[in-house]
PDB file with one MODEL, atoms N, CA, C and O in Angstrom:
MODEL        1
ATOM      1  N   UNK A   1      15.726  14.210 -50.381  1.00  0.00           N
ATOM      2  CA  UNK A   1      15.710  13.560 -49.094  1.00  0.00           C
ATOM      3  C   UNK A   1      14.798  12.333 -49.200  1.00  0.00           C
ATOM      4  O   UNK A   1      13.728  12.314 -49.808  1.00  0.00           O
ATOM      5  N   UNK A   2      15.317  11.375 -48.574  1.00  0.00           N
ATOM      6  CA  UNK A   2      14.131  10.259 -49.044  1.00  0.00           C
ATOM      7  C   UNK A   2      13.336   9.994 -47.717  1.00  0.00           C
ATOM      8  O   UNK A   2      13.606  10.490 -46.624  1.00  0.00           O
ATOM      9  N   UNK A   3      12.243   9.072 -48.016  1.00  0.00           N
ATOM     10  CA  UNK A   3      11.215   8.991 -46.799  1.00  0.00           C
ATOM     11  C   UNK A   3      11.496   8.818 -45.629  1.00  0.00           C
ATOM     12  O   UNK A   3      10.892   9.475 -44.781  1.00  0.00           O
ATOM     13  N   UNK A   4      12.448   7.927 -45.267  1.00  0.00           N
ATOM     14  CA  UNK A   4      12.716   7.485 -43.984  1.00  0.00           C
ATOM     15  C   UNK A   4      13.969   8.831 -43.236  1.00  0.00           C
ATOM     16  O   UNK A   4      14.267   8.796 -42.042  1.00  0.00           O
ATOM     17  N   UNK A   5      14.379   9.602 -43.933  1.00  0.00           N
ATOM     18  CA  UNK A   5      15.012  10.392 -43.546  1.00  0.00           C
ATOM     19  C   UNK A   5      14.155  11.926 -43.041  1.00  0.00           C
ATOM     20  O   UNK A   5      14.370  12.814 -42.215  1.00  0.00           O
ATOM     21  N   UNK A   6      13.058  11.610 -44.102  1.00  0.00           N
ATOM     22  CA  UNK A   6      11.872  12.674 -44.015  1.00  0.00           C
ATOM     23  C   UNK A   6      11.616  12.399 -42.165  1.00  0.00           C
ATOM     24  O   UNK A   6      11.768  12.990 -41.095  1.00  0.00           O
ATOM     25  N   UNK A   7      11.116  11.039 -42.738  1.00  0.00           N
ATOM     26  CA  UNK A   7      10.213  10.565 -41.132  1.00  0.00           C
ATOM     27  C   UNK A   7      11.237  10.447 -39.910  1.00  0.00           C
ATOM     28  O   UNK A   7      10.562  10.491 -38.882  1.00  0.00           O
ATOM     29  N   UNK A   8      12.103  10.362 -39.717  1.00  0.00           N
ATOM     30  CA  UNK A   8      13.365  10.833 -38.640  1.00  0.00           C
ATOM     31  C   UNK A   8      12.922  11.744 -38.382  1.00  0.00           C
ATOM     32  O   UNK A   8      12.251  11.867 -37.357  1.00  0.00           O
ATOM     33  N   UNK A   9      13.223  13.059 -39.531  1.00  0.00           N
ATOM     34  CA  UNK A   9      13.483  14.456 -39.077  1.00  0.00           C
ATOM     35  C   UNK A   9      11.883  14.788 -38.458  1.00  0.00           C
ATOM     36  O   UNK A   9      11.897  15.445 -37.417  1.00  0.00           O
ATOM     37  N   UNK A  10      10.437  14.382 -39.020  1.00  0.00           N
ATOM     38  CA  UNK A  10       9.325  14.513 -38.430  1.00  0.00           C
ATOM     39  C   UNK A  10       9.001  14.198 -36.752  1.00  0.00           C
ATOM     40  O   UNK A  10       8.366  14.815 -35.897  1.00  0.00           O
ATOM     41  N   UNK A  11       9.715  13.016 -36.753  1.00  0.00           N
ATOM     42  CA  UNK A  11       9.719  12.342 -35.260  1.00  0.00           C
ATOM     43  C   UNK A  11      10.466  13.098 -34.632  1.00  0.00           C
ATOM     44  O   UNK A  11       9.976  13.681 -33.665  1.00  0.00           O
ATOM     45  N   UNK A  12      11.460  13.261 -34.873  1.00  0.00           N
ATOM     46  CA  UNK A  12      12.329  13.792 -34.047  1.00  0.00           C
ATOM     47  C   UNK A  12      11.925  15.537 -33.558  1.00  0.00           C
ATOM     48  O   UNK A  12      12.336  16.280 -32.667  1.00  0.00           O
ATOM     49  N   UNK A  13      11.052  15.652 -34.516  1.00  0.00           N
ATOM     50  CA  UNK A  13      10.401  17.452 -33.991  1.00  0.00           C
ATOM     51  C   UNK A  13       9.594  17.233 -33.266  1.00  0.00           C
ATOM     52  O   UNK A  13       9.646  17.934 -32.256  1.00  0.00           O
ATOM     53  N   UNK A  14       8.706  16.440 -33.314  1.00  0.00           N
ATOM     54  CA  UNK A  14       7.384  15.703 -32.399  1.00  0.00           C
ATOM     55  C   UNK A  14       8.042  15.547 -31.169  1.00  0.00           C
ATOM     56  O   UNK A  14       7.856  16.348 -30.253  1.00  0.00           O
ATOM     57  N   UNK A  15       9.125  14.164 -31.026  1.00  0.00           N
ATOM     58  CA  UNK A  15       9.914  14.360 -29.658  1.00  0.00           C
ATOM     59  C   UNK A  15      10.462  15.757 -29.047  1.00  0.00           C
ATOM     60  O   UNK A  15      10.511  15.737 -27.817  1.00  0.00           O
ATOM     61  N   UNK A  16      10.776  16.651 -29.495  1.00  0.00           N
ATOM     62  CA  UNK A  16      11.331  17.588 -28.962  1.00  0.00           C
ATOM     63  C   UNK A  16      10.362  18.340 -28.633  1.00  0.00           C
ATOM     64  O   UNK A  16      10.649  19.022 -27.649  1.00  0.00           O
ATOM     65  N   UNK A  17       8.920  18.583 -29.192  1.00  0.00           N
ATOM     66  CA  UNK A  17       8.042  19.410 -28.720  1.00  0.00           C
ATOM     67  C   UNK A  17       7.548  18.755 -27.480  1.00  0.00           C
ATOM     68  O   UNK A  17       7.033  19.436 -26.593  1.00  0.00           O
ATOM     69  N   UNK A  18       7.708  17.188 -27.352  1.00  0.00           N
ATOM     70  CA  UNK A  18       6.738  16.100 -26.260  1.00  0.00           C
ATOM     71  C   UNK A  18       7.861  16.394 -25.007  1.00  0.00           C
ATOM     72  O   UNK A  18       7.379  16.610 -23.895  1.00  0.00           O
ATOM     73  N   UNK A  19       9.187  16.407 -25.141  1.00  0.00           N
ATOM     74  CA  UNK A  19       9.745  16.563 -24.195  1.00  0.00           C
ATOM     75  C   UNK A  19       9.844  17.780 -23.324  1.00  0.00           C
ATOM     76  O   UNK A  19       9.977  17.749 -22.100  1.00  0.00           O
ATOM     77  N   UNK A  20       9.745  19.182 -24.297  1.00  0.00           N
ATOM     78  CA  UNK A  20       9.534  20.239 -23.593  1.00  0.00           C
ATOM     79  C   UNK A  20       8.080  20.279 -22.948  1.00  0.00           C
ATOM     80  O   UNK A  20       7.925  20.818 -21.852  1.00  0.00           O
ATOM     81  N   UNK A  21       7.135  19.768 -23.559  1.00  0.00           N
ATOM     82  CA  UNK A  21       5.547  19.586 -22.830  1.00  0.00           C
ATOM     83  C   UNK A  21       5.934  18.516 -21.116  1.00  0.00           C
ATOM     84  O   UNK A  21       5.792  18.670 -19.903  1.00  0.00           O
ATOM     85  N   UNK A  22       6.353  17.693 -21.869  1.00  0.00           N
ATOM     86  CA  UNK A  22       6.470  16.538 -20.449  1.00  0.00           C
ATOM     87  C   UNK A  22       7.348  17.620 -19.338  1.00  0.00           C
ATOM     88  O   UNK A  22       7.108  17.616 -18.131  1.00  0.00           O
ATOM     89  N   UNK A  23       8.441  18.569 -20.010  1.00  0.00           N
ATOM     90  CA  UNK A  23       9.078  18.650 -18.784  1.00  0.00           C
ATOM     91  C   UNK A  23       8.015  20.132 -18.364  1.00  0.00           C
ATOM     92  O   UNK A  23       7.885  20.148 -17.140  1.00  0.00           O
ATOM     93  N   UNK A  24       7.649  20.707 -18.684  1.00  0.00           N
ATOM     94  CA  UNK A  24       6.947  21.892 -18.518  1.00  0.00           C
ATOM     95  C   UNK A  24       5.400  21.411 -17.696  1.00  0.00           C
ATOM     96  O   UNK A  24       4.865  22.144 -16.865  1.00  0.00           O
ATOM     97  N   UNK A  25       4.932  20.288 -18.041  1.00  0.00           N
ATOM     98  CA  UNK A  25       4.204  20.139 -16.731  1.00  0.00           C
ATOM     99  C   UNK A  25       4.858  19.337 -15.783  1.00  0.00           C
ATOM    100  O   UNK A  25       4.371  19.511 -14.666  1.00  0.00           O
ATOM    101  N   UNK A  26       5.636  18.650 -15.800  1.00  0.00           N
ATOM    102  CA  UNK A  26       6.894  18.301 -14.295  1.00  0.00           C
ATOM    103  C   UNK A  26       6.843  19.664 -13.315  1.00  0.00           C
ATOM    104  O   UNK A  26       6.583  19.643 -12.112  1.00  0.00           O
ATOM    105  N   UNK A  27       7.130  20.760 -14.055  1.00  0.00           N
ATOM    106  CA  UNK A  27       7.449  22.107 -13.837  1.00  0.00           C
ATOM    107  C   UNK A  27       6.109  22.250 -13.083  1.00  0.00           C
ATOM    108  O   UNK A  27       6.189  22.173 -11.857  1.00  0.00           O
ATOM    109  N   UNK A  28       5.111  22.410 -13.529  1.00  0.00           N
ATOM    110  CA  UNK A  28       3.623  23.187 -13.062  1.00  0.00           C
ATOM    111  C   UNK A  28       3.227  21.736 -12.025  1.00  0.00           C
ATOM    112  O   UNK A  28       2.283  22.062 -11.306  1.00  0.00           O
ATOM    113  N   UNK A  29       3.599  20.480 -11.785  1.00  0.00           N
ATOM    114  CA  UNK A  29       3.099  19.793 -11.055  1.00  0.00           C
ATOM    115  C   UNK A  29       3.858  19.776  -9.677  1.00  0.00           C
ATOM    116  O   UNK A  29       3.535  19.140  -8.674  1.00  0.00           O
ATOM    117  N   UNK A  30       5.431  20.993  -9.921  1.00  0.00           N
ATOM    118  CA  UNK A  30       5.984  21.197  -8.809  1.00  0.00           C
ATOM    119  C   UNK A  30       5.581  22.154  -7.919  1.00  0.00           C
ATOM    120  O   UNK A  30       5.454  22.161  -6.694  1.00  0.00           O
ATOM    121  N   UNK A  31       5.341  23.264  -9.113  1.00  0.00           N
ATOM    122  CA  UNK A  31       4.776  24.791  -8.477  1.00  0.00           C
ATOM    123  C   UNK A  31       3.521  24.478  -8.172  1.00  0.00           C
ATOM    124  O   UNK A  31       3.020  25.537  -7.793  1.00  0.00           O
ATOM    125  N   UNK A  32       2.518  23.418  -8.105  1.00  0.00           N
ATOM    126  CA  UNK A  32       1.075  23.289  -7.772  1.00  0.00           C
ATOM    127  C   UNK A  32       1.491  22.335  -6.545  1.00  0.00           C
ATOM    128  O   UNK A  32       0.677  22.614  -5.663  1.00  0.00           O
ATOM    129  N   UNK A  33       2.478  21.215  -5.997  1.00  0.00           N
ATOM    130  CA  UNK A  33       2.812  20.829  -4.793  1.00  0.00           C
ATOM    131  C   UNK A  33       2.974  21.997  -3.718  1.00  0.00           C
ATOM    132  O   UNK A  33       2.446  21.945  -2.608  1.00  0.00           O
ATOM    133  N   UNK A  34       3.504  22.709  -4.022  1.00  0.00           N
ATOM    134  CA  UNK A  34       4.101  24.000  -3.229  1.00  0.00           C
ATOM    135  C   UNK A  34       3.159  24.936  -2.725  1.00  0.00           C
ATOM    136  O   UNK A  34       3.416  25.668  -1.769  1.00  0.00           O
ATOM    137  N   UNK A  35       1.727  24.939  -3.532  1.00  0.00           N
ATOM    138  CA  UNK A  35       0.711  25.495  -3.351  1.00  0.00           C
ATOM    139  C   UNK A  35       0.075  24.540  -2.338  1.00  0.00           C
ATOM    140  O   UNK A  35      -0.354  24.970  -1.267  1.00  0.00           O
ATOM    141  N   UNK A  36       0.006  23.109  -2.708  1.00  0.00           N
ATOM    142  CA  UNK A  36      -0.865  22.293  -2.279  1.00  0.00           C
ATOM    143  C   UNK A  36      -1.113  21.799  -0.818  1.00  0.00           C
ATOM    144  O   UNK A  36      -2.064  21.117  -0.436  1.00  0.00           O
ATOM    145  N   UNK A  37       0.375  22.480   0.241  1.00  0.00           N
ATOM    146  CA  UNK A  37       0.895  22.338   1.403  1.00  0.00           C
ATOM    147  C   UNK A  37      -0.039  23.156   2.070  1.00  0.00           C
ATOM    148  O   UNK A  37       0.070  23.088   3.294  1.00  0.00           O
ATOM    149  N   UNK A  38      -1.025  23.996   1.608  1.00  0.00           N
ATOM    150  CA  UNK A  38      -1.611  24.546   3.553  1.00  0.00           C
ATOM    151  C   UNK A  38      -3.538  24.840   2.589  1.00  0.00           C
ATOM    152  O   UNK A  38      -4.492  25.030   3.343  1.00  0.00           O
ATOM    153  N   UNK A  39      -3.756  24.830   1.253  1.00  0.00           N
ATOM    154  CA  UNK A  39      -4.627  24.149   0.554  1.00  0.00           C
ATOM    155  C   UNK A  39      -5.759  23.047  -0.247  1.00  0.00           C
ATOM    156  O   UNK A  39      -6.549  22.907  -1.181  1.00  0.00           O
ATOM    157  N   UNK A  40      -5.051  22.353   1.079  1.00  0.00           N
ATOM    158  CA  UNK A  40      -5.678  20.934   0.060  1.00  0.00           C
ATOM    159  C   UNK A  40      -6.850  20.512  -0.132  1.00  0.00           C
ATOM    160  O   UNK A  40      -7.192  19.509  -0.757  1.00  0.00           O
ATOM    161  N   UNK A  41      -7.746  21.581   0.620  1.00  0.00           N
ATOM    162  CA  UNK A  41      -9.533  21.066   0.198  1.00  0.00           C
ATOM    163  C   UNK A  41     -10.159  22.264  -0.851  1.00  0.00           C
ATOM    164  O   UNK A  41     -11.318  22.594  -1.103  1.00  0.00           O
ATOM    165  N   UNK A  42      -8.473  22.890  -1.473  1.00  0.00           N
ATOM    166  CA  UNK A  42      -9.417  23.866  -2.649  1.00  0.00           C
ATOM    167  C   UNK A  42      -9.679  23.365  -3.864  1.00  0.00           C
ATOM    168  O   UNK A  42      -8.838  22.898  -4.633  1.00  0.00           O
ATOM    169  N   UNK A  43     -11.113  23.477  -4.093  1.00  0.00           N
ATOM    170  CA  UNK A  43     -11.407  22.307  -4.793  1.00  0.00           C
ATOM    171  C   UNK A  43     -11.009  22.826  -6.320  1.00  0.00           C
ATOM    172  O   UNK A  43     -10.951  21.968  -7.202  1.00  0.00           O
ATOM    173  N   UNK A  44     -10.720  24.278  -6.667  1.00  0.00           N
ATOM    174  CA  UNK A  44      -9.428  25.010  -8.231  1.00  0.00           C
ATOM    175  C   UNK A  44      -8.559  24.397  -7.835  1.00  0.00           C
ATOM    176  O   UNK A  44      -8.390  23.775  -8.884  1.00  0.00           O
ATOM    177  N   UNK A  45      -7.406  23.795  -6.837  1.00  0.00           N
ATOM    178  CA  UNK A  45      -6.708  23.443  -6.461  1.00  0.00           C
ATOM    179  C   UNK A  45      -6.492  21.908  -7.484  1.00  0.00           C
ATOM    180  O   UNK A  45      -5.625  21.508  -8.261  1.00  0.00           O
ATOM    181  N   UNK A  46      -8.012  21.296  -6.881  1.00  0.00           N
ATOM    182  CA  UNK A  46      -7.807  19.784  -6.966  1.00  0.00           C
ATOM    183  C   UNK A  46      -7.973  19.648  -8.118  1.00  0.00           C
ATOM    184  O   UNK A  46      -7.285  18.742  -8.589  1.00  0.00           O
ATOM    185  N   UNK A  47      -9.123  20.588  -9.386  1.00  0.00           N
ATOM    186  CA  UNK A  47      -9.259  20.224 -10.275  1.00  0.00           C
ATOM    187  C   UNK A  47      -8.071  20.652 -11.032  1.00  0.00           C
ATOM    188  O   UNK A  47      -8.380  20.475 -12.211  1.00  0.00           O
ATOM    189  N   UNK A  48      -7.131  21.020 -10.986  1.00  0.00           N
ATOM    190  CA  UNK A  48      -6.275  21.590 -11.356  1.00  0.00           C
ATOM    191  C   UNK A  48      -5.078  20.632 -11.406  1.00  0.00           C
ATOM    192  O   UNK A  48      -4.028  20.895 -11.991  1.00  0.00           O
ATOM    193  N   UNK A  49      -5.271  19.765 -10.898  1.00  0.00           N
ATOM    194  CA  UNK A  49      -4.345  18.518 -10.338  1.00  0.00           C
ATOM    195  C   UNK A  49      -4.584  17.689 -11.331  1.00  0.00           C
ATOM    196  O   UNK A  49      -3.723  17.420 -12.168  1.00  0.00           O
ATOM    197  N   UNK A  50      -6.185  17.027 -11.348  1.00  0.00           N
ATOM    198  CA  UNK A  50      -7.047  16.764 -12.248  1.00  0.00           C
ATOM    199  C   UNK A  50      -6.465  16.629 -13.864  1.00  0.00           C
ATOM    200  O   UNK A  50      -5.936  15.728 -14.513  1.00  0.00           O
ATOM    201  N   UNK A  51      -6.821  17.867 -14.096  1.00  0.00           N
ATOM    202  CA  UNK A  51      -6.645  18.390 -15.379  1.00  0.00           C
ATOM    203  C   UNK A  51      -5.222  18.120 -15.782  1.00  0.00           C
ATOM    204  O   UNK A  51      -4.908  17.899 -16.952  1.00  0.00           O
ATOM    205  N   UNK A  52      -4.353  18.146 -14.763  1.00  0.00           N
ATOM    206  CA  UNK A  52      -2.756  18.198 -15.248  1.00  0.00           C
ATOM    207  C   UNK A  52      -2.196  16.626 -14.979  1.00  0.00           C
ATOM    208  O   UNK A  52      -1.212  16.077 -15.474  1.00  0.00           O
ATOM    209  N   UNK A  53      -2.962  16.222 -14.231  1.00  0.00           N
ATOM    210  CA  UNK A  53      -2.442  15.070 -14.815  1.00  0.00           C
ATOM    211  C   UNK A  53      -3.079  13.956 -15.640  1.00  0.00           C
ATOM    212  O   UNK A  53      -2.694  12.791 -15.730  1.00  0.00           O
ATOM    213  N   UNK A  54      -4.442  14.712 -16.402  1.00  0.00           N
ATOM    214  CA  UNK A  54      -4.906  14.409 -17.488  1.00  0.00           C
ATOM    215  C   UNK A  54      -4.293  14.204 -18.693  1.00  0.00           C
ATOM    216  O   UNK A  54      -4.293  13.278 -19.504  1.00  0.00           O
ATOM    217  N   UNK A  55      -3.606  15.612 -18.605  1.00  0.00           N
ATOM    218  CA  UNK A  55      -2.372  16.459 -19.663  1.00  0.00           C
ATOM    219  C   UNK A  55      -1.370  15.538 -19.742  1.00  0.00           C
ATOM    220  O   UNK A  55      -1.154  15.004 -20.830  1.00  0.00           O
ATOM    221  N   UNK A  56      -0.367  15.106 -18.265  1.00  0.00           N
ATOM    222  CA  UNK A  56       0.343  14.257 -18.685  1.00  0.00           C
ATOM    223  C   UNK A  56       0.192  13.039 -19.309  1.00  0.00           C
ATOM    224  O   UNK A  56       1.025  12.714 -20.156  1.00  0.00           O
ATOM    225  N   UNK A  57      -0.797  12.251 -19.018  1.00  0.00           N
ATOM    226  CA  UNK A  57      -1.353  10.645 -19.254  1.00  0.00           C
ATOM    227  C   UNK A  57      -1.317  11.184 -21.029  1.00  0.00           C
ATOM    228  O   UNK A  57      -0.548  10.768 -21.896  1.00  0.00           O
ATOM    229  N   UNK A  58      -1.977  11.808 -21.119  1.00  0.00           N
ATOM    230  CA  UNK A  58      -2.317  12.144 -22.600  1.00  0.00           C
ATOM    231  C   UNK A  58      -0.967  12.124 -23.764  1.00  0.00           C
ATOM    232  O   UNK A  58      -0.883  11.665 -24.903  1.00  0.00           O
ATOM    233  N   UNK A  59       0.031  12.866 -22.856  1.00  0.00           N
ATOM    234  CA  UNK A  59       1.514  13.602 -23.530  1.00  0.00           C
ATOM    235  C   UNK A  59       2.166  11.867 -23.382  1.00  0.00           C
ATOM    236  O   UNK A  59       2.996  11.486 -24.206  1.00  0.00           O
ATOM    237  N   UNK A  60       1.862  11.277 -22.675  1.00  0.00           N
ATOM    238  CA  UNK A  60       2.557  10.005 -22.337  1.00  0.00           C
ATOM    239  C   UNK A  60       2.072   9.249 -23.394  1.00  0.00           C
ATOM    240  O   UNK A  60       3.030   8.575 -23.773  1.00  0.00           O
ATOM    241  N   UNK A  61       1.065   8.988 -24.098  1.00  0.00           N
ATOM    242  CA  UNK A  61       0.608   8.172 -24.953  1.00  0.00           C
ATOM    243  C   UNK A  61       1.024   8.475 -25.868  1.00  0.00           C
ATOM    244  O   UNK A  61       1.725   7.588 -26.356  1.00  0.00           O
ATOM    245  N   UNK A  62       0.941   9.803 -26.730  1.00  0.00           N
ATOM    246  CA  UNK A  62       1.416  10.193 -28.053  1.00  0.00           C
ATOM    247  C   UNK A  62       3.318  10.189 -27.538  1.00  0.00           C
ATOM    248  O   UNK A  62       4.033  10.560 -28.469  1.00  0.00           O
ATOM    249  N   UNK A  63       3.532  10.087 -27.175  1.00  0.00           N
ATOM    250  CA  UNK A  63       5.381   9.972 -26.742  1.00  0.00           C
ATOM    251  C   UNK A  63       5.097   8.395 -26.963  1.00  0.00           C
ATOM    252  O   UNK A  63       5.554   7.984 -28.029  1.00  0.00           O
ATOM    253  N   UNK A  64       4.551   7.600 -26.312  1.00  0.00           N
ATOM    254  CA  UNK A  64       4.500   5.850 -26.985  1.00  0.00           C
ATOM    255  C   UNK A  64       4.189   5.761 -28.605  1.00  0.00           C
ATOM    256  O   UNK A  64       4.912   5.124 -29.371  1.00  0.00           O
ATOM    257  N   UNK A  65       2.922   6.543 -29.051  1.00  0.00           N
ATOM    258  CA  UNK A  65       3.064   6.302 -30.202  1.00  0.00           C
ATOM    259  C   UNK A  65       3.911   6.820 -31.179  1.00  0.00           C
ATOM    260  O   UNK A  65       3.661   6.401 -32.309  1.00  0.00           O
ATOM    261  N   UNK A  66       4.825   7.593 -31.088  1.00  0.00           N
ATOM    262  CA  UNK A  66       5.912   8.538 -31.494  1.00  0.00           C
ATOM    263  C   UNK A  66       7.172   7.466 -31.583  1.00  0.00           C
ATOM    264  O   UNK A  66       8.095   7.287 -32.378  1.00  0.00           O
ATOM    265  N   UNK A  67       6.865   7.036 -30.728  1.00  0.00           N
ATOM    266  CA  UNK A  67       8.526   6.041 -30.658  1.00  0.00           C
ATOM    267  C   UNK A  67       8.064   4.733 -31.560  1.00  0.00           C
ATOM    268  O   UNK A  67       8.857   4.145 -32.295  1.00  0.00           O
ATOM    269  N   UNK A  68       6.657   4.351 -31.406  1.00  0.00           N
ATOM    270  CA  UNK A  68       6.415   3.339 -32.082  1.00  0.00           C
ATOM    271  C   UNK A  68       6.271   3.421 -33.505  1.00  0.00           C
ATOM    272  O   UNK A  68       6.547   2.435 -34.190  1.00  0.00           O
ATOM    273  N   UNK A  69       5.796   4.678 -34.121  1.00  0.00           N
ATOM    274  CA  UNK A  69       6.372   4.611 -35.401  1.00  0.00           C
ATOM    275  C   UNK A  69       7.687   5.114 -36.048  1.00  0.00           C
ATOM    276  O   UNK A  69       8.050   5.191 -37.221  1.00  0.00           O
ATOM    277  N   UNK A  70       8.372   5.483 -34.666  1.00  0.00           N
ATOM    278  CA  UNK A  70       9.810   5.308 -35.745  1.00  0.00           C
ATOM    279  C   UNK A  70      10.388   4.282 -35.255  1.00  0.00           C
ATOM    280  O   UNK A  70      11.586   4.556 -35.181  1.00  0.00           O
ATOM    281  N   UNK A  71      10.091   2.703 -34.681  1.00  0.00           N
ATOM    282  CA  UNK A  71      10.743   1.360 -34.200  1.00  0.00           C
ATOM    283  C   UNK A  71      10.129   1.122 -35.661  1.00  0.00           C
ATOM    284  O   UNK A  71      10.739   0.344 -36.395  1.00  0.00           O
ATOM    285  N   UNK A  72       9.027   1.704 -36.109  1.00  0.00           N
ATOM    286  CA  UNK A  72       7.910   1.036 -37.557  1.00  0.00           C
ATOM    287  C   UNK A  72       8.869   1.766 -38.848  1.00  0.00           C
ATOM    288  O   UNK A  72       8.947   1.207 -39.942  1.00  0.00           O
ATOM    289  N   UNK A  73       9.270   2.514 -38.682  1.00  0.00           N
ATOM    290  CA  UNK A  73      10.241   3.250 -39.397  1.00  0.00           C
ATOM    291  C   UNK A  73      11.727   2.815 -39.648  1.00  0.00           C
ATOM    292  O   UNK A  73      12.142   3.062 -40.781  1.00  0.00           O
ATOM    293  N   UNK A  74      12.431   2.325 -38.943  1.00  0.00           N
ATOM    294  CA  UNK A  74      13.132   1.599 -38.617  1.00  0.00           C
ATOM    295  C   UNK A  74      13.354   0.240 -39.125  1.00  0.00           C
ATOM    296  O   UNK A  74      14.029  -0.053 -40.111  1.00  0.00           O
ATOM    297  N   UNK A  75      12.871  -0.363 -38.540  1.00  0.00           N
ATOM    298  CA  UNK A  75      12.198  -2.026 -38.900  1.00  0.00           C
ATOM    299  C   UNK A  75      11.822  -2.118 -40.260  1.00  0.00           C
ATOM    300  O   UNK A  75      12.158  -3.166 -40.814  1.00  0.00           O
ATOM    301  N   UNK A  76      11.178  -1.241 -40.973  1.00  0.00           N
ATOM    302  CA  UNK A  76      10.684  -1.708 -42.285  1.00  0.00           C
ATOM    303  C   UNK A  76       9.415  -2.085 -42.575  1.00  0.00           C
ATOM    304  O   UNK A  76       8.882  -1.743 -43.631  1.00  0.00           O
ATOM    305  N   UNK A  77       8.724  -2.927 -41.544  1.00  0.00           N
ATOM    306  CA  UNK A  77       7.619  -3.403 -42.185  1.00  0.00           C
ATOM    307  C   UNK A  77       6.695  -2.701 -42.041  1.00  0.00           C
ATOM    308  O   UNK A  77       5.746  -3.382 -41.653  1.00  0.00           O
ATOM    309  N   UNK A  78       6.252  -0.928 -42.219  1.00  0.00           N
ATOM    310  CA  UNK A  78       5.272  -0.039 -42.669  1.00  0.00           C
ATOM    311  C   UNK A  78       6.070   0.676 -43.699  1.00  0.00           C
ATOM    312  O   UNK A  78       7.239   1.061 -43.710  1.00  0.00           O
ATOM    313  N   UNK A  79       5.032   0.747 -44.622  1.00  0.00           N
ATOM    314  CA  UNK A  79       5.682   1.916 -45.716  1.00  0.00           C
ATOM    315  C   UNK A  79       5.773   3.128 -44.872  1.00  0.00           C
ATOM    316  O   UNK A  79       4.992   3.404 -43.961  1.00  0.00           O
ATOM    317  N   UNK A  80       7.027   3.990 -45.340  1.00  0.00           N
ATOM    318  CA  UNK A  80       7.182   5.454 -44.575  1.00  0.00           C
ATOM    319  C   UNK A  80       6.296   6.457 -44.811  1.00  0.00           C
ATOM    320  O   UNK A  80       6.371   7.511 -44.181  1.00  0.00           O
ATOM    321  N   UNK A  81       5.186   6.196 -45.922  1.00  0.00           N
ATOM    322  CA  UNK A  81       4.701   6.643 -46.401  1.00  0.00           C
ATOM    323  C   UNK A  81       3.092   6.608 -45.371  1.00  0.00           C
ATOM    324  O   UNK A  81       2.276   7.527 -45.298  1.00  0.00           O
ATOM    325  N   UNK A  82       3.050   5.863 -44.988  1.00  0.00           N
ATOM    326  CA  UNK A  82       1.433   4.990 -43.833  1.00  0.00           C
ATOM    327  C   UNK A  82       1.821   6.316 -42.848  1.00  0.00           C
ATOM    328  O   UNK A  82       1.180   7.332 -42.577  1.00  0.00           O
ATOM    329  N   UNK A  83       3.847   5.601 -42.229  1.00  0.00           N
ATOM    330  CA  UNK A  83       3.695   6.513 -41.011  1.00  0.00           C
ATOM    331  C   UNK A  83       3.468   7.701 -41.269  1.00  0.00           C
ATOM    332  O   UNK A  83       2.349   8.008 -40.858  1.00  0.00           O
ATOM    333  N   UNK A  84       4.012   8.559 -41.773  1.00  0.00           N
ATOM    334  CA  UNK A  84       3.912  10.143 -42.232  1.00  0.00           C
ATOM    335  C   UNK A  84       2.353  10.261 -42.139  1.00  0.00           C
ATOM    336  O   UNK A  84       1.924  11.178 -41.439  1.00  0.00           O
ATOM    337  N   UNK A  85       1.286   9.281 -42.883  1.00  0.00           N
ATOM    338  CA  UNK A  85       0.039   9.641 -42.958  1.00  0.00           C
ATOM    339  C   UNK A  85      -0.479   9.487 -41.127  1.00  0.00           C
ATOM    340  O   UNK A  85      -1.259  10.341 -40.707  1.00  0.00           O
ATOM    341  N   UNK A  86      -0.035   8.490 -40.261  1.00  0.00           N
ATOM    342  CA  UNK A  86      -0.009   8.833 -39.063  1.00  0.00           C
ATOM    343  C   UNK A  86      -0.024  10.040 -38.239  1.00  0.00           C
ATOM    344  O   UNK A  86      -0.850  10.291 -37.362  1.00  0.00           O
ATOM    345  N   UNK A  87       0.955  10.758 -38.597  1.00  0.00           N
ATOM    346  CA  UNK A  87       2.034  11.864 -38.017  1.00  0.00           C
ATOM    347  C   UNK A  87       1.046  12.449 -38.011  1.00  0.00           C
ATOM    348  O   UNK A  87       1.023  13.617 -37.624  1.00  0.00           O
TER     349      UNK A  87
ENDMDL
END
């Protein structure tokens, strides 16, 4: 298998774990709205809000850098070898 086929199949597991994370707190930021309707000065409540959408900002960045090294993968001008040391 050669590198750039390596680094596909790497990215592409990374995306699939980022997408079930992204949609799984979608999920917990619905079931914590639903809570949040007759609650809203509990302050487990708020930090909880907090924290999760810490989680997302976070899942959102490595999903940018995920795509950006396989546009770098792609394109050519990093050895496949740099990105993998990325990964």
């Amino acid at each position: 298998m050669d590198s750039i086929t390596r680094m596909d199949r790497s990215i592409e597991a990374v995306v699939h774990d980022l997408e079930i994370a992204l949609a799984r707190s979608a999920e917990i930021a619905r079931e914590i709205s639903t809570l949040d309707a007759g609650h809203r000065s509990n302050p487990h409540l708020l930090r909880t809000k907090e924290l999760l959408a810490d989680l997302r900002a976070r899942l959102d960045g490595i999903e940018t850098f995920v795509q950006n090294c396989q546009m770098r993968v792609h394109r050519g001008d990093e050895p496949p070898e740099d990105i993998d040391l990325w990964m």
